[in-house]
N, CA, C and O atoms as a printed pandas DataFrame, in Angstrom:
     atom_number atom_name residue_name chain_id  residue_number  x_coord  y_coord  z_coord
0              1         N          UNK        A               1    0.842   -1.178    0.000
1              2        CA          UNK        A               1    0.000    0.000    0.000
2              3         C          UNK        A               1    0.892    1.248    0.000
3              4         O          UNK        A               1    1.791    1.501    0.802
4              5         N          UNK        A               2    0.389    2.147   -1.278
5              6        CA          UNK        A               2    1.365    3.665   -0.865
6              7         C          UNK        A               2    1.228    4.659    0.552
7              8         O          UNK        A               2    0.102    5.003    0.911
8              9         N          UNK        A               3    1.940    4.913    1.004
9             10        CA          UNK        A               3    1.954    6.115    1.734
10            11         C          UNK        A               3    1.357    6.767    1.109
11            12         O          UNK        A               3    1.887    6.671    0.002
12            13         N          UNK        A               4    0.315    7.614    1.013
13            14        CA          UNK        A               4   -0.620    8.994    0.746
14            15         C          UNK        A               4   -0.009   10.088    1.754
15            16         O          UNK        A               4   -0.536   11.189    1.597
16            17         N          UNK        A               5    0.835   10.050    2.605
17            18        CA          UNK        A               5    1.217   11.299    3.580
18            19         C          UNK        A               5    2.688   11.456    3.399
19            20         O          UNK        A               5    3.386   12.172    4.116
20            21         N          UNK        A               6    3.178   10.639    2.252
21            22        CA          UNK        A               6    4.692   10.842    2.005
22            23         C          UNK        A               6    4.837   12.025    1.583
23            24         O          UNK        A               6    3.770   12.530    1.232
24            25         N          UNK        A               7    6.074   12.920    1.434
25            26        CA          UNK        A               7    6.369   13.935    0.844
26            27         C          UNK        A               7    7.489   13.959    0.222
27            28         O          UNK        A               7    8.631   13.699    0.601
28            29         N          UNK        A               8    6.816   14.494   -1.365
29            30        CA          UNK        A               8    7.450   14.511   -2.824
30            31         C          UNK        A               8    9.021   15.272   -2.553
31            32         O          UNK        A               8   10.060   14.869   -3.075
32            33         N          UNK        A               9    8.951   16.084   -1.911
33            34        CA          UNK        A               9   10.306   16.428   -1.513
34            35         C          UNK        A               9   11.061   16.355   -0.571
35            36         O          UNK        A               9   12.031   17.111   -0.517
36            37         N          UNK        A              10   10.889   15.715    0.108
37            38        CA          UNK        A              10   11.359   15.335    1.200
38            39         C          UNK        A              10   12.861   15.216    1.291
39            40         O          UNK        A              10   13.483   15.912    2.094
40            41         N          UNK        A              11   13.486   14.319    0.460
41            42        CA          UNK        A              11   15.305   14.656    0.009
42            43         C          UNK        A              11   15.791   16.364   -0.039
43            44         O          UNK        A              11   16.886   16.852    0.241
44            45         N          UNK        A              12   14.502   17.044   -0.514
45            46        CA          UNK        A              12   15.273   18.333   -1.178
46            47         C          UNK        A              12   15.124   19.115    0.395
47            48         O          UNK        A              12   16.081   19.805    0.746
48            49         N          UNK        A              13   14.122   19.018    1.173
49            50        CA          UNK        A              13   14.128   20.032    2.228
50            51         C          UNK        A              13   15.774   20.273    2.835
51            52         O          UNK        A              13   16.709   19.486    2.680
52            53         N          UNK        A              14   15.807   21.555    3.536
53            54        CA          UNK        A              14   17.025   21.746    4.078
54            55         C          UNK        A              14   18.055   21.963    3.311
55            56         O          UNK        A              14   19.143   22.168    3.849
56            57         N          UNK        A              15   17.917   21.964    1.657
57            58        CA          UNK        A              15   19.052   22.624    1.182
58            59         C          UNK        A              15   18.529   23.497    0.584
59            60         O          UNK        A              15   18.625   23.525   -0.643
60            61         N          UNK        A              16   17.938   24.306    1.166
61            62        CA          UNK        A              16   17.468   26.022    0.293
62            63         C          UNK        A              16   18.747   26.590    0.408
63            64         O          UNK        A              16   19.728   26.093    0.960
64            65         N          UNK        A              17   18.664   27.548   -0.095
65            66        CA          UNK        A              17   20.367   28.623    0.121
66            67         C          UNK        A              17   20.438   29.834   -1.004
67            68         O          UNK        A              17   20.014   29.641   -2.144
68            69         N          UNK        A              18   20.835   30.714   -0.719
69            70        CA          UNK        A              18   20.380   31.815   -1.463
70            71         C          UNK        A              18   21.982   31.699   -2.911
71            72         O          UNK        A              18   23.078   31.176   -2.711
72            73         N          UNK        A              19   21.629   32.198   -3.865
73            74        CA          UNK        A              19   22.176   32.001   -5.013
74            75         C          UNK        A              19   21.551   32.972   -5.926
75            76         O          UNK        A              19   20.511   33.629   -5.874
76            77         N          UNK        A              20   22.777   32.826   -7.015
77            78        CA          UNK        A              20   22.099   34.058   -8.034
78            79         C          UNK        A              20   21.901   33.247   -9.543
79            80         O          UNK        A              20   22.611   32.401  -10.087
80            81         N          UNK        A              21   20.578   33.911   -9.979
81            82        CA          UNK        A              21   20.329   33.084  -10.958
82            83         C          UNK        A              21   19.691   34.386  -12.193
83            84         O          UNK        A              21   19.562   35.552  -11.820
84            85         N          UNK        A              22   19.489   34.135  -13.039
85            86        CA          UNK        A              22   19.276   34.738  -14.430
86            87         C          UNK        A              22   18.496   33.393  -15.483
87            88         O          UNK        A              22   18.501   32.173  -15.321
88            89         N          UNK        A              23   17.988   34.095  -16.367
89            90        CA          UNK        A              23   17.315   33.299  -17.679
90            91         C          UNK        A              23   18.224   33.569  -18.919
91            92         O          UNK        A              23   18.420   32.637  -19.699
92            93         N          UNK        A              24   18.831   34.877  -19.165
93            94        CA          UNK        A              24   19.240   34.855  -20.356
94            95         C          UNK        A              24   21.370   35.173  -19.646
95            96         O          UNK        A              24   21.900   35.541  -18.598
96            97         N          UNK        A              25   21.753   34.807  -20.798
97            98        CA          UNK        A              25   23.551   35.258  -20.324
98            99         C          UNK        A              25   23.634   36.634  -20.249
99           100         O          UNK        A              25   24.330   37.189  -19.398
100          101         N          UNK        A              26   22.876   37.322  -21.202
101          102        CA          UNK        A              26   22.870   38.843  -20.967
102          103         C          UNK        A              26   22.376   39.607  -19.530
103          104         O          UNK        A              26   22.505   40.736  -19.056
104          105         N          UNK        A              27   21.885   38.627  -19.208
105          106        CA          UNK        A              27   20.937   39.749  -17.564
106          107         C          UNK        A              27   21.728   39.939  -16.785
107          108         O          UNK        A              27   22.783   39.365  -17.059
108          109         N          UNK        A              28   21.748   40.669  -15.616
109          110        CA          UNK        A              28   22.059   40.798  -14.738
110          111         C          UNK        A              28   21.779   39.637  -13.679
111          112         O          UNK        A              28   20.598   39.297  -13.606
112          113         N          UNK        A              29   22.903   38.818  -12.645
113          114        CA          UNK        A              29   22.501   38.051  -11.604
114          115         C          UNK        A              29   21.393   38.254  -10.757
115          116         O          UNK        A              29   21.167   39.451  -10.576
116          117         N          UNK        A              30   20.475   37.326  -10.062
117          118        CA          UNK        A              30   19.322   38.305   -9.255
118          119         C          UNK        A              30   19.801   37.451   -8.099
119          120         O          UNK        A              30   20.555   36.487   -8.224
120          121         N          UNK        A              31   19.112   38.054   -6.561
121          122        CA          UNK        A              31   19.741   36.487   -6.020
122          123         C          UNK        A              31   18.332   36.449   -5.596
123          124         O          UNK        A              31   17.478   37.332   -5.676
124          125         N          UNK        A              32   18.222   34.757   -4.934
125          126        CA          UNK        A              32   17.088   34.160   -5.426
126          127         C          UNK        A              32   17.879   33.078   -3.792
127          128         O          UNK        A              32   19.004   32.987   -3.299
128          129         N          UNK        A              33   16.380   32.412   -3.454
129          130        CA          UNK        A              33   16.196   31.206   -2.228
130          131         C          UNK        A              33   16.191   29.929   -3.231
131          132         O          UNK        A              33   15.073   29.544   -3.573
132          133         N          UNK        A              34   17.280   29.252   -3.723
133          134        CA          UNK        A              34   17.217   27.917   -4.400
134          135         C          UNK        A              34   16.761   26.938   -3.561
135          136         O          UNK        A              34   17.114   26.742   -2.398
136          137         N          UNK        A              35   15.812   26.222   -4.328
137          138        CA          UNK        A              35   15.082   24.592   -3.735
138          139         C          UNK        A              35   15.605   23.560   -4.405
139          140         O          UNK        A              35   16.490   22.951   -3.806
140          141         N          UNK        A              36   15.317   23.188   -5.468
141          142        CA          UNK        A              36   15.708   22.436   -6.170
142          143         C          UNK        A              36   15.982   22.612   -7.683
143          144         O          UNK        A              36   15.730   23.697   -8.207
144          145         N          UNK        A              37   16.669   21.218   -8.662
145          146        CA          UNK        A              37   17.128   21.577   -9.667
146          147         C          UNK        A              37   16.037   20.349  -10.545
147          148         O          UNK        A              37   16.322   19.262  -10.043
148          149         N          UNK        A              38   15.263   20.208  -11.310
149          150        CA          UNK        A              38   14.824   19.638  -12.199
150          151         C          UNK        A              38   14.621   19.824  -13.766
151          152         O          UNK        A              38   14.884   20.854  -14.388
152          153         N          UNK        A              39   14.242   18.953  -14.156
153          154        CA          UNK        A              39   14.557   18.765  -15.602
154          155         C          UNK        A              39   15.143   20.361  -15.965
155          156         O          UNK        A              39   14.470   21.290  -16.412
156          157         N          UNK        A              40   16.789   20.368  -15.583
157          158        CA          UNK        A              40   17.492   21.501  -16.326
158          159         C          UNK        A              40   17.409   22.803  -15.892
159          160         O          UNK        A              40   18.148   23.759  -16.125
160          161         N          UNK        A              41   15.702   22.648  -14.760
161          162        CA          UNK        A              41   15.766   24.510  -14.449
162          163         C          UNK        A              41   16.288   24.376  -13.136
163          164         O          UNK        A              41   16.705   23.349  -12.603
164          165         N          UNK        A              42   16.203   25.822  -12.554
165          166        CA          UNK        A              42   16.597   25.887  -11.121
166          167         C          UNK        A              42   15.606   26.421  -10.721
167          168         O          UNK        A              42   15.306   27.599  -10.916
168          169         N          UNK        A              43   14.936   25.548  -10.067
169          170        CA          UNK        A              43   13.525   26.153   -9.081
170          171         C          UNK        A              43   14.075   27.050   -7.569
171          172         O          UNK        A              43   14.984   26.680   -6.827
172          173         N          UNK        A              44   13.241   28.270   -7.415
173          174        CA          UNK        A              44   13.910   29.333   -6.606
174          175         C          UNK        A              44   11.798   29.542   -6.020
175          176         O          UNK        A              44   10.678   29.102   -6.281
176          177         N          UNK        A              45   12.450   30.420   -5.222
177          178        CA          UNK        A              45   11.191   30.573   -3.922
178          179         C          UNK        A              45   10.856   31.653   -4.670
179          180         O          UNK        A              45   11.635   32.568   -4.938
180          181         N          UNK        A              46    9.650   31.576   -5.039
181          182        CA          UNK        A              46    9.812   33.402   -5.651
182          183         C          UNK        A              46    9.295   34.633   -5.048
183          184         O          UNK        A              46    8.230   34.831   -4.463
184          185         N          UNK        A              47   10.610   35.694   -5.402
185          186        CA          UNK        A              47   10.894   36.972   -5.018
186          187         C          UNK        A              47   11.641   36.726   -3.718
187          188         O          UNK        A              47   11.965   37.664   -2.989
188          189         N          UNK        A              48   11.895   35.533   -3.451
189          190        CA          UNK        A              48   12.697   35.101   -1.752
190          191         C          UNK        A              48   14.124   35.783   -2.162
191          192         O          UNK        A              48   14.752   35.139   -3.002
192          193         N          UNK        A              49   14.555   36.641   -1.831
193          194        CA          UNK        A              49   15.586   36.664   -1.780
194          195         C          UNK        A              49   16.670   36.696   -0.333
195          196         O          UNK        A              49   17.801   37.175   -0.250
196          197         N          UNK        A              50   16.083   36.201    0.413
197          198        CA          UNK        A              50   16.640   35.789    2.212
198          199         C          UNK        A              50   16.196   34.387    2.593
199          200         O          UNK        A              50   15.073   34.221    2.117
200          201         N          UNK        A              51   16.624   33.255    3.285
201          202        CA          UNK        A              51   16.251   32.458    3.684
202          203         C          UNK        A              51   15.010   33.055    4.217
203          204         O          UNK        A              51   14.039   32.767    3.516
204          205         N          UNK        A              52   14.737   33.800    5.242
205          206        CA          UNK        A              52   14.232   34.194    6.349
206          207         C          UNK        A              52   12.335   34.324    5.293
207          208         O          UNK        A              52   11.235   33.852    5.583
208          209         N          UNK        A              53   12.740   35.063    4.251
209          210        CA          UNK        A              53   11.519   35.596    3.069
210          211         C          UNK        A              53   10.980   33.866    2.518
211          212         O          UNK        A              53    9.787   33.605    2.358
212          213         N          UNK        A              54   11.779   33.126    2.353
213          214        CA          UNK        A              54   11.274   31.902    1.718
214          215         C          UNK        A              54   10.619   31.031    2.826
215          216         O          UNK        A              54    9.726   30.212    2.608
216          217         N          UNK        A              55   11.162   31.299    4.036
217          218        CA          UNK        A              55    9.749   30.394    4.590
218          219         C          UNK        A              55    8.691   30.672    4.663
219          220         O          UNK        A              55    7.978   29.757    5.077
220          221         N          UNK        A              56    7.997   31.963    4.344
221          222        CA          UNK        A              56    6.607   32.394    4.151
222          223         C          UNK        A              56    5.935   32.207    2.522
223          224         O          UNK        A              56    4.813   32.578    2.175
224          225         N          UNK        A              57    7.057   31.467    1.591
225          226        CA          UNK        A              57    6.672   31.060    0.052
226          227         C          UNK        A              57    6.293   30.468    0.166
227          228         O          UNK        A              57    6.621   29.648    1.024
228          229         N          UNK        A              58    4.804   30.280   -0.924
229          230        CA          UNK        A              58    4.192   28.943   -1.277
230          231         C          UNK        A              58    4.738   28.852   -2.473
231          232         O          UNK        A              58    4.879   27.636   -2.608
232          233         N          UNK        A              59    5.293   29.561   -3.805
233          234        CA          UNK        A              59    5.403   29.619   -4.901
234          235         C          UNK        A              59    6.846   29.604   -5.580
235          236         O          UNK        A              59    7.729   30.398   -5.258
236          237         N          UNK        A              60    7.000   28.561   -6.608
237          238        CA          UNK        A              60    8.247   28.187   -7.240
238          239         C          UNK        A              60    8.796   29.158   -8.399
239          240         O          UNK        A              60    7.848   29.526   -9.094
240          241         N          UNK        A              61    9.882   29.629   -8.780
241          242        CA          UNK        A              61    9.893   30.327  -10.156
242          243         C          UNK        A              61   10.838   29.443  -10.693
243          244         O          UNK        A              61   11.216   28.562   -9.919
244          245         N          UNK        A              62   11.270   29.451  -11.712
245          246        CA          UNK        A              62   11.958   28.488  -12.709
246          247         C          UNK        A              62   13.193   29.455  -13.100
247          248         O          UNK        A              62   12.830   30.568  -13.479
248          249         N          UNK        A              63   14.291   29.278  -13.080
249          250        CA          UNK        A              63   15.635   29.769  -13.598
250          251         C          UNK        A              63   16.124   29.371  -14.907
251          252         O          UNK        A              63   15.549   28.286  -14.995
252          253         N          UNK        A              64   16.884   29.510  -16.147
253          254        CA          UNK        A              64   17.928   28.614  -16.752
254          255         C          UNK        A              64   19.227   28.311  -16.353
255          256         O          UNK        A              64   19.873   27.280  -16.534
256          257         N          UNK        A              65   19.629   29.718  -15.585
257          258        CA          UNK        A              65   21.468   29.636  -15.088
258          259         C          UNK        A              65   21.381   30.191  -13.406
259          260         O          UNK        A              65   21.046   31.222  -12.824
260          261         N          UNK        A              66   21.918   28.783  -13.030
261          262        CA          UNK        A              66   22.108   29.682  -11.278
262          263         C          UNK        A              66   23.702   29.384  -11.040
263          264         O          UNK        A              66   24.209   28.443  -11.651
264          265         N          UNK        A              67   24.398   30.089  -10.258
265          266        CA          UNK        A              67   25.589   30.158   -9.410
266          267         C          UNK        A              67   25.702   30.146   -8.443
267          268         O          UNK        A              67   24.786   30.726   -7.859
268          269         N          UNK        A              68   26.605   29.650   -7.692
269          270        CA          UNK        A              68   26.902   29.529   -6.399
270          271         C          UNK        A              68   27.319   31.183   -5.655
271          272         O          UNK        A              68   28.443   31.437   -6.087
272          273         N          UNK        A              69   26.873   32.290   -4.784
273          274        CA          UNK        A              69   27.623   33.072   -4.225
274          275         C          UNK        A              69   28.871   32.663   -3.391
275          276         O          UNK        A              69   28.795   32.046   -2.329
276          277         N          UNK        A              70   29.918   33.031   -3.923
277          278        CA          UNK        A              70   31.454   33.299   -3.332
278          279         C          UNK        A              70   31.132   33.645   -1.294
279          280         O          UNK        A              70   30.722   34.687   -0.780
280          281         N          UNK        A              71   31.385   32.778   -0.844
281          282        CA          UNK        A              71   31.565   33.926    0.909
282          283         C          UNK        A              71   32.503   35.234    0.659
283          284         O          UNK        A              71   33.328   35.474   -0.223
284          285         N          UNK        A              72   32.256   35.645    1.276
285          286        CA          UNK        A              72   33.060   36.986    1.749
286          287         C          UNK        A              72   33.965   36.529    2.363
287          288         O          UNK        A              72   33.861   35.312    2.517
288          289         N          UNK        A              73   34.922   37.023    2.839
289          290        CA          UNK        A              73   36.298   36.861    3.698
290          291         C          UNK        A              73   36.547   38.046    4.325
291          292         O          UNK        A              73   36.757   38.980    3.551
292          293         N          UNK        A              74   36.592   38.315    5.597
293          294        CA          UNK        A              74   37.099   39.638    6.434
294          295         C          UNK        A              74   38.160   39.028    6.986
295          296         O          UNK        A              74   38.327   37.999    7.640
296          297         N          UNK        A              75   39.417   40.626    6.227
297          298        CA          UNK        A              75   40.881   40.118    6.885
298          299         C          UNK        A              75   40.692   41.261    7.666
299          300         O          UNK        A              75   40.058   42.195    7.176
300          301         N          UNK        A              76   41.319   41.376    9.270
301          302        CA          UNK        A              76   42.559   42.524    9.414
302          303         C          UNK        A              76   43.657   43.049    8.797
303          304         O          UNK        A              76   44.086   42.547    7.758
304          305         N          UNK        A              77   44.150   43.974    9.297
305          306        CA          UNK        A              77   44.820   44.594    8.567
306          307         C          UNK        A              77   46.750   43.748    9.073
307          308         O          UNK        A              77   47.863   43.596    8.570
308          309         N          UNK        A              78   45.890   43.413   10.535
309          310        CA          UNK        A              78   46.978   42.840   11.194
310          311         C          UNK        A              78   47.364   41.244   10.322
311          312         O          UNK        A              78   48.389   40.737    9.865
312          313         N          UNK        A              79   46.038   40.885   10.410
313          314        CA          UNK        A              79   46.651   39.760    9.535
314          315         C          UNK        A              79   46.965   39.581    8.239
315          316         O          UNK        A              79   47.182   38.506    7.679
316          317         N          UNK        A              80   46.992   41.125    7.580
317          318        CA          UNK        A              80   47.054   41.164    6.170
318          319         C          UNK        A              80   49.299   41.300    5.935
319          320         O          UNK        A              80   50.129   40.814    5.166
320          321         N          UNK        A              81   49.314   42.171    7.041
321          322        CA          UNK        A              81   50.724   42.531    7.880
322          323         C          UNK        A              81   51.355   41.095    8.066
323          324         O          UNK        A              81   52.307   40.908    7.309
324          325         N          UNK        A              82   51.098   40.213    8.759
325          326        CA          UNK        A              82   51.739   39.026    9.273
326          327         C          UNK        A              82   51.618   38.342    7.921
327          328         O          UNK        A              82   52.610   37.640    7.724
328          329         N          UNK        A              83   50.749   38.305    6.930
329          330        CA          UNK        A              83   51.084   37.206    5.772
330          331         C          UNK        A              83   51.737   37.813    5.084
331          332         O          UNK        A              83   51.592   37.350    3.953
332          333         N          UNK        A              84   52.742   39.015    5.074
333          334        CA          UNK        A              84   53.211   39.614    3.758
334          335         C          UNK        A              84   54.565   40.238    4.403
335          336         O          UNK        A              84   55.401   40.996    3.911
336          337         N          UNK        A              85   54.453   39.513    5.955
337          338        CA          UNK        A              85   55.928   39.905    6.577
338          339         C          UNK        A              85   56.323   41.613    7.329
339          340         O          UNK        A              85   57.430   42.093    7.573
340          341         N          UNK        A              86   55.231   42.082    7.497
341          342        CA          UNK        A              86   55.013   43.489    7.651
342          343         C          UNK        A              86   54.982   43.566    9.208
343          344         O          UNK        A              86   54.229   42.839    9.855
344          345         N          UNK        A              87   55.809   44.452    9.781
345          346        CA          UNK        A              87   56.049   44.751   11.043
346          347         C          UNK        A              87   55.083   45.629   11.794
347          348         O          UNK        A              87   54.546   45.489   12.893
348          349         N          UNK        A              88   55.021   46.543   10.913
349          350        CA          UNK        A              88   54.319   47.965   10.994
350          351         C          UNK        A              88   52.961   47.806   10.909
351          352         O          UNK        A              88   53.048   46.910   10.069
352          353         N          UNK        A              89   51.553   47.940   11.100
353          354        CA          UNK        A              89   50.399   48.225   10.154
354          355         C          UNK        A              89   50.443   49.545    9.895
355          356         O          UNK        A              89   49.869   49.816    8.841
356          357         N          UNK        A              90   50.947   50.550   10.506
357          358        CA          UNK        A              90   50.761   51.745    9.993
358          359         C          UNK        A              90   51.561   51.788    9.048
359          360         O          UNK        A              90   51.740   52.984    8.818
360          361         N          UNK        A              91   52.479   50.846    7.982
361          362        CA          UNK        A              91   53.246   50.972    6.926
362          363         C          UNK        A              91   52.652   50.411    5.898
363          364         O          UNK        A              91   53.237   50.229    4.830
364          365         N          UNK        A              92   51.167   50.008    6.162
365          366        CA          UNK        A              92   50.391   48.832    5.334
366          367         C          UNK        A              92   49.158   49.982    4.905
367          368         O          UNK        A              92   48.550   50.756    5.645
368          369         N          UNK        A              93   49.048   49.783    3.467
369          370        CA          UNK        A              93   48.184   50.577    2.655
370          371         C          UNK        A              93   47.621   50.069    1.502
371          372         O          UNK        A              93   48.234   50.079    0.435
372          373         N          UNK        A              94   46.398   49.584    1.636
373          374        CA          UNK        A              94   45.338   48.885    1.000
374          375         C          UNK        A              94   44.711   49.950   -0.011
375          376         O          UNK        A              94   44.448   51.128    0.228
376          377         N          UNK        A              95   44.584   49.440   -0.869
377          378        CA          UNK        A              95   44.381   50.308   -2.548
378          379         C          UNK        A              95   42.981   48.972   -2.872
379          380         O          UNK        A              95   43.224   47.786   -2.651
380          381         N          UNK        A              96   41.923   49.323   -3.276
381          382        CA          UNK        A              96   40.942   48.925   -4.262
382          383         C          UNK        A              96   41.623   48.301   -5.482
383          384         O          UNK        A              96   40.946   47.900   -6.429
């Protein structure tokens, strides 16, 4: 006998995660609450753009291209000094 109270996604819960996705190569990235990936699209929470916004989604949007967001990295300045052999930080000068 089937389960009738199983749930179709059940594997996918718990890996939402925010990502940036687009339809055409020309657009601009948007970022977007990813759910899952099927036949080829990337299903996203729509207009979720926060974990926090996608648990109040009932509704899927469809992607063609998603990416992973890069973390950020926060250095000091001190530790920018110690990997480059620098005694001083006031001799250390960070340029864009």
């Amino acid at each position: 006998m089937k389960d009738t109270n199983s749930n179709p996604f059940k594997d996918t819960q718990n890996n939402d995660r925010v990502v940036e996705v687009r339809d055409y190569v020309y657009h601009e990235w948007t970022k977007r609450v990813f759910h899952l990936e099927k036949n080829g699209m990337f299903l996203c929470w729509a207009n979720a753009d926060l974990l926090e916004a996608a648990k109040s989604s009932l509704s899927l949007t469809s992607w063609r291209f998603m990416r992973e967001i890069e973390p950020k990295t926060t250095l000091t300045k001190q530790q920018i000094a110690d990997k480059f052999g620098i005694n001083n930080i006031k001799n250390l000068i960070i340029e864009d």
